[in-house]
C-alpha positions as CSV (number, residue, x, y, z in Angstrom):
1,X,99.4,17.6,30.5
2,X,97.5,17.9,27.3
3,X,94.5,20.2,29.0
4,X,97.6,22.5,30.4
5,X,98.8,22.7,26.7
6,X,95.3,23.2,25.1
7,X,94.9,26.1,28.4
8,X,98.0,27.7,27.4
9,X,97.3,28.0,23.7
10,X,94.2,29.6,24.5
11,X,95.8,31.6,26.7
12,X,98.5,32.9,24.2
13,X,95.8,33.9,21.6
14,X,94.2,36.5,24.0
15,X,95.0,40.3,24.0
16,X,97.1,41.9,27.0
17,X,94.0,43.4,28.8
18,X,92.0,39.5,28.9
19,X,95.2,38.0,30.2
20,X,95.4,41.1,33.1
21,X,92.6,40.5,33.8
22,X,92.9,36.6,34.6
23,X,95.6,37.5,36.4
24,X,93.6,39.9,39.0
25,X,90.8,37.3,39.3
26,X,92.7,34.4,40.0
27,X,95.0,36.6,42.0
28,X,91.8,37.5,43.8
29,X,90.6,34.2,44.4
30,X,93.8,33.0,45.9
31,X,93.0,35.5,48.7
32,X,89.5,34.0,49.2
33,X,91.4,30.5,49.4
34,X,94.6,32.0,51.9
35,X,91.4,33.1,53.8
36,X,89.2,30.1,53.8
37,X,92.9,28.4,54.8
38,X,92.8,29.9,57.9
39,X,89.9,29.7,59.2
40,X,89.9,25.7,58.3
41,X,87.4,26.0,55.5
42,X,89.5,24.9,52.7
43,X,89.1,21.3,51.7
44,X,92.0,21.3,48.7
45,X,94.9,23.0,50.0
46,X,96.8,22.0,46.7
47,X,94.1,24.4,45.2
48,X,96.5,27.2,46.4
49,X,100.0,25.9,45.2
50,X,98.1,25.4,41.7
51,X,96.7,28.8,41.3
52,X,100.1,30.3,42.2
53,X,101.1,28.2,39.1
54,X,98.8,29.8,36.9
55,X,99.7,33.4,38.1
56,X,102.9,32.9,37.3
57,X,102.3,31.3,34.0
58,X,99.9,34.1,33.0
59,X,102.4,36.7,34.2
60,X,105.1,35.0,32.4
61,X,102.8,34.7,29.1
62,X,102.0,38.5,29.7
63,X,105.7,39.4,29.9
64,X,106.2,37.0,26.9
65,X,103.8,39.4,24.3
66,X,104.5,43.2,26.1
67,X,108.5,42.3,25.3
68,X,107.5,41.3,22.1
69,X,105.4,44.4,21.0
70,X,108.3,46.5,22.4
71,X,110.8,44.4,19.8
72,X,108.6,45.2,17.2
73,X,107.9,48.8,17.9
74,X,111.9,49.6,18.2
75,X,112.6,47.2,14.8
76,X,110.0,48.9,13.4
């Protein structure tokens, strides 16, 4: 829980275009995994349902600070 926490953090401090572009590699390798799943090379098949986690917390972190810049630009 704490590691998740400390990942998130981290995560949060990075500009849009870093946090894009975790989202297209991990996005990536769950394709390599769906693949590997299929032809019975995956050992972890939790590793999938965990890496859709991230996704969606990166895509929710990266809707999170473009909603925010918009607030800002129209308050400004």
């Amino acid at each position: 829980m704490a590691k998740r926490l400390e990942q998130l953090r981290e995560i949060k401090g990075l500009p849009l275009n870093q946090i894009s572009g975790r989202i297209t590699e991990a996005q990536k390798k769950l394709t390599v995994l769906r693949q590997d799943k299929l032809l019975g090379k995956l050992k972890n098949p939790k590793e999938i349902g965990e890496l859709k986690k991230t996704i969606a917390r990166l895509k929710t972190i990266l809707d999170e600070k473009v909603t925010a810049q918009i607030q800002e630009k129209t308050h400004a």
